[in-house]
Biopython code that builds the backbone (N, CA, C, O; Angstrom):
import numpy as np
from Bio.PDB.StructureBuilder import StructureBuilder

atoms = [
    (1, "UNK", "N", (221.251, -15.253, 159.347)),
    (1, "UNK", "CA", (221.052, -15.950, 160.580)),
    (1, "UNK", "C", (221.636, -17.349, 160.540)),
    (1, "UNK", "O", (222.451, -17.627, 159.661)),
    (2, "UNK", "N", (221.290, -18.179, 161.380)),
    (2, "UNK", "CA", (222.160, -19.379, 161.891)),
    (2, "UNK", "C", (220.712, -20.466, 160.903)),
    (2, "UNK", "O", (220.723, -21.521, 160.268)),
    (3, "UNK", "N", (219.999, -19.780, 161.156)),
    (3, "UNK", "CA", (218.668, -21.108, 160.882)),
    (3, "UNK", "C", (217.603, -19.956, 161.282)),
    (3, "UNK", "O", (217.645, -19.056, 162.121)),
    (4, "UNK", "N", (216.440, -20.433, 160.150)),
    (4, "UNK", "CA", (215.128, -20.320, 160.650)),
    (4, "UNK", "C", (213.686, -21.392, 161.149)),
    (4, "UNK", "O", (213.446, -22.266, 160.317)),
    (5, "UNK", "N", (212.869, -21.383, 162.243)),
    (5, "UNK", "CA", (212.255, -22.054, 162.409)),
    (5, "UNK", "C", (211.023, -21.758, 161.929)),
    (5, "UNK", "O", (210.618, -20.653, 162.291)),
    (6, "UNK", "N", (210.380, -22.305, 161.317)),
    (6, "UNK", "CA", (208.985, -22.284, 160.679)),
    (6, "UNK", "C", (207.743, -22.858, 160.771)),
    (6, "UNK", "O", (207.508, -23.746, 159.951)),
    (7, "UNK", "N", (206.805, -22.547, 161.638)),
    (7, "UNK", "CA", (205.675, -22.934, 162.447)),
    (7, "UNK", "C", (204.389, -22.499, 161.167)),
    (7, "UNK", "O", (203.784, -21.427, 161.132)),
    (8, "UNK", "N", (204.243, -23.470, 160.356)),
    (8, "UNK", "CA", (203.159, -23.078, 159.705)),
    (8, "UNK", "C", (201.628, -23.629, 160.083)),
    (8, "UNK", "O", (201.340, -24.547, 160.851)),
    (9, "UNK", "N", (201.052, -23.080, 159.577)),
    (9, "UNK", "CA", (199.121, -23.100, 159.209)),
    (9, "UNK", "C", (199.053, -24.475, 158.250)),
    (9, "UNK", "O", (197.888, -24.872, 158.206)),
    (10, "UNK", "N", (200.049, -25.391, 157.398)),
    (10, "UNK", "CA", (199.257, -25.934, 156.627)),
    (10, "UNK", "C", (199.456, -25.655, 155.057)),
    (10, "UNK", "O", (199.807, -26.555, 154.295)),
    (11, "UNK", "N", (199.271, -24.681, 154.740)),
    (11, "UNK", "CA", (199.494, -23.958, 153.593)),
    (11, "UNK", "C", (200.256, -24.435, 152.612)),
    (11, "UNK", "O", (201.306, -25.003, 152.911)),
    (12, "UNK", "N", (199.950, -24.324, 151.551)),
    (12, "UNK", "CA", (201.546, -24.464, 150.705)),
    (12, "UNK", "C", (201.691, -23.340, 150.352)),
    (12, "UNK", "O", (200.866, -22.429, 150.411)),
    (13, "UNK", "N", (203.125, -23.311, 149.818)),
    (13, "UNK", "CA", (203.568, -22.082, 149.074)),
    (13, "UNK", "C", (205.003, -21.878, 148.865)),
    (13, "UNK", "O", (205.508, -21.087, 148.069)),
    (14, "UNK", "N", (205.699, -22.796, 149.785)),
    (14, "UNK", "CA", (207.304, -22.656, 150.325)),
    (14, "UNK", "C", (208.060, -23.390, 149.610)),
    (14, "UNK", "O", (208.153, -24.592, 149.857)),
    (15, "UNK", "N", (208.604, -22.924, 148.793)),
    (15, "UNK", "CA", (209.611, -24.114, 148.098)),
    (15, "UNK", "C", (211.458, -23.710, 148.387)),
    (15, "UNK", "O", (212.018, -22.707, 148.830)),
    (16, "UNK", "N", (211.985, -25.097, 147.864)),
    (16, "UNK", "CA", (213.256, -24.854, 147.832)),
    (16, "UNK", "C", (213.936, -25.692, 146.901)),
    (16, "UNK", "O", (213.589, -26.840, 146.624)),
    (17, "UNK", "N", (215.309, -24.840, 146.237)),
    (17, "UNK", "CA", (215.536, -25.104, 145.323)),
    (17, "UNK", "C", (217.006, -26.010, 145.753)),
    (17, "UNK", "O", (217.943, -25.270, 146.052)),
    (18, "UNK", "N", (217.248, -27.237, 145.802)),
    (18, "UNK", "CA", (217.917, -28.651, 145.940)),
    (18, "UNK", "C", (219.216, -28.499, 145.393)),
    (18, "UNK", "O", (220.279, -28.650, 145.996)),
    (19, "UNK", "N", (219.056, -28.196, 144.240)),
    (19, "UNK", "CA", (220.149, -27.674, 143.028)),
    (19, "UNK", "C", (220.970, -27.208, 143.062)),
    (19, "UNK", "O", (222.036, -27.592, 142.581)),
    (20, "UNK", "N", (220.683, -25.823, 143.870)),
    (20, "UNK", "CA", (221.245, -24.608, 143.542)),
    (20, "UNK", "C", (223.066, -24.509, 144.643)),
    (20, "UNK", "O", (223.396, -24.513, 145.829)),
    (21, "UNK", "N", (223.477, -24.462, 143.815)),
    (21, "UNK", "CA", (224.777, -24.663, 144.201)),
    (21, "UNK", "C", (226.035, -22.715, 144.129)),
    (21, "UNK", "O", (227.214, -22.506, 143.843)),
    (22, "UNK", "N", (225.304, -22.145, 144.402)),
    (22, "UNK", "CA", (226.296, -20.571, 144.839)),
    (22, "UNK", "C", (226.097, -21.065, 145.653)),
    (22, "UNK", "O", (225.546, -22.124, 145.954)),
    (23, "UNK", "N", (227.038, -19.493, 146.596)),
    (23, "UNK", "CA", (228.111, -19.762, 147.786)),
    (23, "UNK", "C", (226.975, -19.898, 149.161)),
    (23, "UNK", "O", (227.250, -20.332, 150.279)),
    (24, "UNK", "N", (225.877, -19.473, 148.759)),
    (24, "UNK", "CA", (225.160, -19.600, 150.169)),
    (24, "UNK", "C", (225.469, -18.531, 151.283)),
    (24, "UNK", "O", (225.060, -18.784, 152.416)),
    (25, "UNK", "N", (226.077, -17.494, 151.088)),
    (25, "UNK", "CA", (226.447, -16.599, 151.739)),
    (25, "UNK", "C", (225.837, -15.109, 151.696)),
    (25, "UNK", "O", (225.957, -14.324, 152.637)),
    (26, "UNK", "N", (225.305, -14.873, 150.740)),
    (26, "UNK", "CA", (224.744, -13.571, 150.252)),
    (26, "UNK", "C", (223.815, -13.511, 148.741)),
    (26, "UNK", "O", (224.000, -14.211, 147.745)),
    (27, "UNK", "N", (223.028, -12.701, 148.897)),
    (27, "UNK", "CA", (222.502, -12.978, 147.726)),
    (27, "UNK", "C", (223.339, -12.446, 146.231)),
    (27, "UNK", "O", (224.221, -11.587, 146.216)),
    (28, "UNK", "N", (222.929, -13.029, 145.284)),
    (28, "UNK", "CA", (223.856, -13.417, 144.256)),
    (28, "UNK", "C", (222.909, -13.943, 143.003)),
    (28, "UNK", "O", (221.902, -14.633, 143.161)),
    (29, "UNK", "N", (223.576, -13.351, 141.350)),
    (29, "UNK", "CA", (222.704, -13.501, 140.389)),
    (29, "UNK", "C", (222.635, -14.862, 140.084)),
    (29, "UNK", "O", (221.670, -15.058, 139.346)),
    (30, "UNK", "N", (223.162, -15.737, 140.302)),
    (30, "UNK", "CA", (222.398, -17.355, 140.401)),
    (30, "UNK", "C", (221.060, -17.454, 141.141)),
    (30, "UNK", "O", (220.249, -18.331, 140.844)),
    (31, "UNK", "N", (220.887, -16.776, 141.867)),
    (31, "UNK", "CA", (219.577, -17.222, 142.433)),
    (31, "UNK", "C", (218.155, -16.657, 141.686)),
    (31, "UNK", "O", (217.002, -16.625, 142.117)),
    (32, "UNK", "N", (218.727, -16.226, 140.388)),
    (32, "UNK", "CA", (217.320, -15.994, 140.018)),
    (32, "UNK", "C", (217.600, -16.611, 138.528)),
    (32, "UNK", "O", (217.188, -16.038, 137.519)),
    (33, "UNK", "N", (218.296, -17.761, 138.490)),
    (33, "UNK", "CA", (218.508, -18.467, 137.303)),
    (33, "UNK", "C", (216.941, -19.192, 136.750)),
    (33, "UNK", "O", (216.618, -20.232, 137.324)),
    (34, "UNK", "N", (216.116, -18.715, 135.796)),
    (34, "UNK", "CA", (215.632, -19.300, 135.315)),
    (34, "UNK", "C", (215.434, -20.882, 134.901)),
    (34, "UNK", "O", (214.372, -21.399, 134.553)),
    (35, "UNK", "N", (216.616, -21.472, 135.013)),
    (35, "UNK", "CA", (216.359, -23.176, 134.688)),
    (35, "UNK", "C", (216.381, -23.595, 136.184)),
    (35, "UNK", "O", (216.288, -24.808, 136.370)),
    (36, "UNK", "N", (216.499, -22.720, 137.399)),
    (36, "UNK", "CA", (216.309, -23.657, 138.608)),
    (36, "UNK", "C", (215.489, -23.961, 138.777)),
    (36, "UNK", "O", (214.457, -23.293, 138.721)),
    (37, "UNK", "N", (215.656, -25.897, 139.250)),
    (37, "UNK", "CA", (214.088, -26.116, 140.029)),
    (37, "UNK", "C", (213.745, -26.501, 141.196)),
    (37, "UNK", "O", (214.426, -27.170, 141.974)),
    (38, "UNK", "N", (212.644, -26.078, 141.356)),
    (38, "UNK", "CA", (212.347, -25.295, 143.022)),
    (38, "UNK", "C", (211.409, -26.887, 143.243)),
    (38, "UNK", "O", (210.990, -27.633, 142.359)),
    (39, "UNK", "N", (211.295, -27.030, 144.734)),
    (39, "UNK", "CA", (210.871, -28.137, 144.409)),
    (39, "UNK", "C", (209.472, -28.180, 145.926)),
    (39, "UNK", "O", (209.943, -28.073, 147.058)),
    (40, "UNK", "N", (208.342, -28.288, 145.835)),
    (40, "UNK", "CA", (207.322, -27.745, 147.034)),
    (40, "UNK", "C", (207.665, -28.663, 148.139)),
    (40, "UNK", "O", (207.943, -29.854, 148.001)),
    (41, "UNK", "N", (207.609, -27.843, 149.514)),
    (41, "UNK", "CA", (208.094, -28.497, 150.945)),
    (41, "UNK", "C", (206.667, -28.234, 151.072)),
    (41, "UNK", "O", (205.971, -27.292, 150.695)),
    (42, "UNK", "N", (206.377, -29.456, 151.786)),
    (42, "UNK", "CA", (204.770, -30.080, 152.541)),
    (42, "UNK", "C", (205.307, -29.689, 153.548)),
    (42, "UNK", "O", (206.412, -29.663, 154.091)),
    (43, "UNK", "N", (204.019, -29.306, 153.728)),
    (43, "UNK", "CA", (203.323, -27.994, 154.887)),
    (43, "UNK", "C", (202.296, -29.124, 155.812)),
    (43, "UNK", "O", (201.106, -29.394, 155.645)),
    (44, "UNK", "N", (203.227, -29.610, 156.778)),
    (44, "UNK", "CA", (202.250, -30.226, 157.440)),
    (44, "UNK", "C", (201.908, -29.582, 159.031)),
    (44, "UNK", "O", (202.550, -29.369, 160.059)),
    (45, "UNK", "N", (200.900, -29.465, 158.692)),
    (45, "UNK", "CA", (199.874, -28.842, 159.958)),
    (45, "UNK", "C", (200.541, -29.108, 161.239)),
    (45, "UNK", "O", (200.683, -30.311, 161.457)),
    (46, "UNK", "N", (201.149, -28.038, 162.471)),
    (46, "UNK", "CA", (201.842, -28.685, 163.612)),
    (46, "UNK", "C", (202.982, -29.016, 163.480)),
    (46, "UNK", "O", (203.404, -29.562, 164.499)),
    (47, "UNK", "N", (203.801, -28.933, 162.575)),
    (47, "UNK", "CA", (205.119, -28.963, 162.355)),
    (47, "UNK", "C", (206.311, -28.281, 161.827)),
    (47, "UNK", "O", (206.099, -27.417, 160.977)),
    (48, "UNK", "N", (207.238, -28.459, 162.095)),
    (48, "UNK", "CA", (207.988, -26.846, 162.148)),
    (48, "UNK", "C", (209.168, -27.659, 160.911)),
    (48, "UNK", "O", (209.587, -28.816, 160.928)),
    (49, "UNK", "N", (209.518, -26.311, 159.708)),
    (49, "UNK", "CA", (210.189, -26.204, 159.222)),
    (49, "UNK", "C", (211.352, -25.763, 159.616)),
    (49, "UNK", "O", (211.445, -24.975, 160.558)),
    (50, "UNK", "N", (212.343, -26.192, 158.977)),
    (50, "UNK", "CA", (214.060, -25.731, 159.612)),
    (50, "UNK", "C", (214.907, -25.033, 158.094)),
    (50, "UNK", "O", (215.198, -25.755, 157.141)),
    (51, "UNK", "N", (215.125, -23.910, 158.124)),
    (51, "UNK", "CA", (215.829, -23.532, 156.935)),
    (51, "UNK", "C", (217.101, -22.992, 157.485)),
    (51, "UNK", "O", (217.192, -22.215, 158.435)),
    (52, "UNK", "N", (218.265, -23.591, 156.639)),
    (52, "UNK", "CA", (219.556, -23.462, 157.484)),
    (52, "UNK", "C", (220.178, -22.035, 156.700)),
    (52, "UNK", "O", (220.233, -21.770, 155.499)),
    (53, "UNK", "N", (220.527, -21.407, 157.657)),
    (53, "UNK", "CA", (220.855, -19.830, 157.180)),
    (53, "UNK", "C", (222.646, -19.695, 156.801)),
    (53, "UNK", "O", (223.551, -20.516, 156.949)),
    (54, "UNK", "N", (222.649, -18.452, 156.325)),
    (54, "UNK", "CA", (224.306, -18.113, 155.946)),
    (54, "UNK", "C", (224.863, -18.011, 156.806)),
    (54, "UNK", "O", (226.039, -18.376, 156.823)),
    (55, "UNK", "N", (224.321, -17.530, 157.770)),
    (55, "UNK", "CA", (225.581, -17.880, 159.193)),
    (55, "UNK", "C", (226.338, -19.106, 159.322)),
    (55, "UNK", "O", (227.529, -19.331, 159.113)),
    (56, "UNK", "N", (225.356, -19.878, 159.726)),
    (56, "UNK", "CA", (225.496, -20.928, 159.580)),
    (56, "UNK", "C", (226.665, -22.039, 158.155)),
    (56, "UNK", "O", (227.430, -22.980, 158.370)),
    (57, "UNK", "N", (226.333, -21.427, 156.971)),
    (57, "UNK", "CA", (227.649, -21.713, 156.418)),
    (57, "UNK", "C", (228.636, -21.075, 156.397)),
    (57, "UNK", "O", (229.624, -21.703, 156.016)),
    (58, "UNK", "N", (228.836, -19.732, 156.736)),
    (58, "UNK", "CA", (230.428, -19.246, 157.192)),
    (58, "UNK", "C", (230.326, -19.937, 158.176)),
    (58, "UNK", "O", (230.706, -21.001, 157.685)),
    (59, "UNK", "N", (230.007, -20.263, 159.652)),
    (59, "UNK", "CA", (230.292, -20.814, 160.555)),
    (59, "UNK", "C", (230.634, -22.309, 160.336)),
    (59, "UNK", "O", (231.424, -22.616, 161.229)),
    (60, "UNK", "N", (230.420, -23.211, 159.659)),
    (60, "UNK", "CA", (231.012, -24.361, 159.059)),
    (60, "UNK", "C", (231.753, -24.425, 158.087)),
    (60, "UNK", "O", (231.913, -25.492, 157.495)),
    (61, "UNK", "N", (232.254, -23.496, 157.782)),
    (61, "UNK", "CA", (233.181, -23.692, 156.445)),
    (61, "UNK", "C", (232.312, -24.355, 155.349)),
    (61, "UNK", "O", (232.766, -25.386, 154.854)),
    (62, "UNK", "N", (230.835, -23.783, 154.801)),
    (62, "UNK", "CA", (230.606, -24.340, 153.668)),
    (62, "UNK", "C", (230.163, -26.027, 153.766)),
    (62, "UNK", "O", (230.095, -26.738, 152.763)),
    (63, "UNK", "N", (229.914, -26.453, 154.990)),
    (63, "UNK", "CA", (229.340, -27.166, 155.374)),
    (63, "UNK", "C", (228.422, -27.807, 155.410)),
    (63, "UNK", "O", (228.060, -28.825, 154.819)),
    (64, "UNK", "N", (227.865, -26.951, 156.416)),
    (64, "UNK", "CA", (225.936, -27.139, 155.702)),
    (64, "UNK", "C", (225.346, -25.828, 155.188)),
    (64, "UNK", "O", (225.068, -24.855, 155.889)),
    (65, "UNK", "N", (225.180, -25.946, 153.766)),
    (65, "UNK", "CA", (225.055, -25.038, 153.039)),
    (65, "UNK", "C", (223.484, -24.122, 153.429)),
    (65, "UNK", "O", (222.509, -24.739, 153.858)),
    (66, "UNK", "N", (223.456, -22.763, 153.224)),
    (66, "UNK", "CA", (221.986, -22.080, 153.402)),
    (66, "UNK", "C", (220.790, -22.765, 152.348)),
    (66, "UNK", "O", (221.129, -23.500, 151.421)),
    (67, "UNK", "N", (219.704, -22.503, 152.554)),
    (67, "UNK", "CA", (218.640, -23.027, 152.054)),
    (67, "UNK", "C", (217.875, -22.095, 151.346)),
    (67, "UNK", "O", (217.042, -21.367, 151.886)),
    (68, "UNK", "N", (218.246, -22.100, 149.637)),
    (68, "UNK", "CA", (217.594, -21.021, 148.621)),
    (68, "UNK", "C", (216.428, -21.539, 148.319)),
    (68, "UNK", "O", (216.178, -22.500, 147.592)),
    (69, "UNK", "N", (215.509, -20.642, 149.098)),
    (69, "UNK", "CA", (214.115, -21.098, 149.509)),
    (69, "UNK", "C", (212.881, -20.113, 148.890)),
    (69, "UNK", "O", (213.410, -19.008, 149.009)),
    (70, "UNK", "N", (211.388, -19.843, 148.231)),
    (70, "UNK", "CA", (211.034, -18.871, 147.984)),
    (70, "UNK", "C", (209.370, -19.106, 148.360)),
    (70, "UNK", "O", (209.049, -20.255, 148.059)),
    (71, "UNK", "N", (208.571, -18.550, 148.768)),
    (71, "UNK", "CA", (207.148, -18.845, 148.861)),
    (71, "UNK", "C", (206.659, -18.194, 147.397)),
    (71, "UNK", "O", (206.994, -17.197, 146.758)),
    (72, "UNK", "N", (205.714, -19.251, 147.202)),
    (72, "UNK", "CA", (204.957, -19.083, 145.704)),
    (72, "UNK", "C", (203.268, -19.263, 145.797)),
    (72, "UNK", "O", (202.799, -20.401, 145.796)),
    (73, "UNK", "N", (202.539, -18.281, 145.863)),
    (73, "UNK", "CA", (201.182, -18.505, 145.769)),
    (73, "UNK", "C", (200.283, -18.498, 144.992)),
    (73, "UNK", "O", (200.211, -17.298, 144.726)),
    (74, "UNK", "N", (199.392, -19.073, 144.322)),
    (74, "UNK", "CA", (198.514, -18.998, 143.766)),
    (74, "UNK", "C", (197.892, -18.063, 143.374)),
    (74, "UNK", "O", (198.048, -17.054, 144.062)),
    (75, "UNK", "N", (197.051, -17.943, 142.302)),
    (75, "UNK", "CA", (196.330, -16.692, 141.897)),
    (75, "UNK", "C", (194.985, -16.854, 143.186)),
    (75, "UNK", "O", (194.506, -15.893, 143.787)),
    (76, "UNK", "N", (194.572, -18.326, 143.383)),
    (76, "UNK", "CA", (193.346, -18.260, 144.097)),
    (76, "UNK", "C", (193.703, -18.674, 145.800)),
    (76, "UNK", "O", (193.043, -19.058, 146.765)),
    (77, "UNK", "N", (194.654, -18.457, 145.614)),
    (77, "UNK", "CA", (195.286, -18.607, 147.131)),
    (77, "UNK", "C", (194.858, -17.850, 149.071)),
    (77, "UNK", "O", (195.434, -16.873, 149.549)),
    (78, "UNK", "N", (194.146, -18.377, 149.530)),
    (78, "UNK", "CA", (193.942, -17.482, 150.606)),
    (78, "UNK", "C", (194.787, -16.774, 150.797)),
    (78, "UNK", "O", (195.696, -16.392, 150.060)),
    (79, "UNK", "N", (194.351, -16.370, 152.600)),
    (79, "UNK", "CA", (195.274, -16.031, 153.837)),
    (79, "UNK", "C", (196.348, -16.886, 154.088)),
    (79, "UNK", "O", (195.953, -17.947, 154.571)),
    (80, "UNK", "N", (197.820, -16.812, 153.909)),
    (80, "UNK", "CA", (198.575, -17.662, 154.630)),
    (80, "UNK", "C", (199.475, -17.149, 155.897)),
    (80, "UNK", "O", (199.951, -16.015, 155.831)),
    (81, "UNK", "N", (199.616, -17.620, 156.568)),
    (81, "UNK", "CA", (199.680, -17.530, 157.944)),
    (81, "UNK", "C", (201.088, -18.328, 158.233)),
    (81, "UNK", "O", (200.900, -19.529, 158.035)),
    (82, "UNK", "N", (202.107, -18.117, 158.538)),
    (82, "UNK", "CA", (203.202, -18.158, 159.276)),
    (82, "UNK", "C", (203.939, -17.682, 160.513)),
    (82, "UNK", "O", (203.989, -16.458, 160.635)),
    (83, "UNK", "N", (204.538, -18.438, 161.484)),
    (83, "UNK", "CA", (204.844, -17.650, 162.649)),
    (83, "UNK", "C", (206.484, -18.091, 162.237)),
    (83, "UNK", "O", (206.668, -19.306, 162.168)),
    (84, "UNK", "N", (207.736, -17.158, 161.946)),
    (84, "UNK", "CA", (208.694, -17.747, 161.558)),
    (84, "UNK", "C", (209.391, -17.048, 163.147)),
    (84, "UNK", "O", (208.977, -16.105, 163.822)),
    (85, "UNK", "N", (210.804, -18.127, 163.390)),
    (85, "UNK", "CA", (211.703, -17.569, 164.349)),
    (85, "UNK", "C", (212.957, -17.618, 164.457)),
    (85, "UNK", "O", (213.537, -18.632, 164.844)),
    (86, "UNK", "N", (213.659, -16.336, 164.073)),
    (86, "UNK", "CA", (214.995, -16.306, 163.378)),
    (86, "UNK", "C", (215.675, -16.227, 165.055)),
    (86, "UNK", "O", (216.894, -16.174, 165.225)),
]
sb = StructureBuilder()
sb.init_structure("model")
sb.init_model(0)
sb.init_chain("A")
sb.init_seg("    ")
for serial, (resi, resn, name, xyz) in enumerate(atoms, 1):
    if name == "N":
        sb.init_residue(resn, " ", resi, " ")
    sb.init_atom(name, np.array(xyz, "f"), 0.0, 1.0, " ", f" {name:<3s}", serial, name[0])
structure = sb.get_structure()
């Protein structure tokens, strides 16, 4: 997609990894490189996350790169609740 919008609850769990430098286009065995570090996006209540998609970098020529992003929860972690909109 071009971008996703992300309407969360609050929650944590969502991280993204800053670093990570593949093509951003497809998934690919860099993205499960063990020394990456992922880094936690605050989850603030009422506010919408923006994760910029692979469309979006073929459509800029590598531009603004996609966002290698992963949710991580807790062992004691509730219900988390997301309304995402691709």
């Amino acid at each position: 997609g071009i971008f996703t919008l992300l309407h969360t609850d609050g929650s944590p769990g969502l991280q993204i990894c800053p670093g990570w430098t593949g093509s951003g286009v497809h998934r690919e065995a860099s993205m499960l490189d063990p020394s990456l570090e992922w880094v936690d996006v605050e989850a603030v209540p009422g506010h919408w996350v923006v994760n910029l998609g692979t469309l979006l970098t073929r459509w800029s020529n590598g531009r603004f790169k996609a966002t290698l992003h992963r949710v991580v929860l807790g062992e004691a972690a509730g219900d988390r609740y997301s309304v995402p909109f691709f």
